[in-house]
C-alpha positions in Angstrom: 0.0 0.0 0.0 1.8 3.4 -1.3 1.4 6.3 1.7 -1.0 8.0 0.3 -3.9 5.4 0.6 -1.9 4.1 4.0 -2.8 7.7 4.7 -6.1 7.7 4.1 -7.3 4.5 5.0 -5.5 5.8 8.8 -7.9 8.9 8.4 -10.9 6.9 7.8 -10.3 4.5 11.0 -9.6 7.3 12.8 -12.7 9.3 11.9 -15.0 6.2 12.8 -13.1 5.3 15.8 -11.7 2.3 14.8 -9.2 1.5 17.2 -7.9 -2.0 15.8 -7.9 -0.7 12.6 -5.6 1.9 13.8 -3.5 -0.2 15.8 -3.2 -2.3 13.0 -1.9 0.5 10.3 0.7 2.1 12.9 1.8 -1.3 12.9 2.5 -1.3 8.8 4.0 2.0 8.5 5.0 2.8 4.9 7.8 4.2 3.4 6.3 8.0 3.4 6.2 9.6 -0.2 6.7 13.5 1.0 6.8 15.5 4.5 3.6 16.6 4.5 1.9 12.9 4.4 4.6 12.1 7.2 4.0 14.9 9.4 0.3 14.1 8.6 0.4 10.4 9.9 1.9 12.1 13.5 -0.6 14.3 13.9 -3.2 11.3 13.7 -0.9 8.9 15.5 -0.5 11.6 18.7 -3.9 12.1 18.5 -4.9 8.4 18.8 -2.3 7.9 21.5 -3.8 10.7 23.2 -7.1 9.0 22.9 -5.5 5.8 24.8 -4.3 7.5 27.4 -7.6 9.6 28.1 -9.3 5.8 28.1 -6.9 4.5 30.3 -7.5 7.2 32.5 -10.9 7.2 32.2 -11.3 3.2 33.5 -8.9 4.0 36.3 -11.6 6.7 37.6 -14.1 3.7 37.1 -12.4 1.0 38.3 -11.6 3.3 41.5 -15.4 4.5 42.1 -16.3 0.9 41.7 -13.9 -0.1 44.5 -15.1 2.5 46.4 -18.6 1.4 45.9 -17.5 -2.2 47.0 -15.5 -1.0 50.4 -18.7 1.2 51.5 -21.2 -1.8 50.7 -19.1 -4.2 53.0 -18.4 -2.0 55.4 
């Protein structure tokens, strides 16, 4: 796949929130045609890993109000 449908096919699982579609084109990287498609691809890639780490965050809040749930109903 040249970078430029790598690319887009990246913007399109991005845009629907397709995280294992995601995963899986970070994991194929091409050989990037110009700069601009490069620098491009990082945006979207720090964006996603952005996304992950706001999730992971996100289920530690969770996962700590349900303890807290837990400890007050057995105590």
């Amino acid at each position: 796949m040249n970078s430029k449908a790598w690319l887009n096919e990246l913007k399109i699982a991005s845009v629907n929130k397709n995280d294992k579609k995601v995963l899986d084109l970070i994991e194929n990287l091409p050989n990037f045609d110009n700069i601009d498609d490069l620098i491009c691809a990082r945006e979207i890639v720090q964006s996603f890993i952005q996304k992950l780490q706001d999730d992971r965050d996100e289920l530690y809040q969770g996962m700590l109000k349900l303890k807290q749930a837990r400890l007050f109903l057995e105590g």
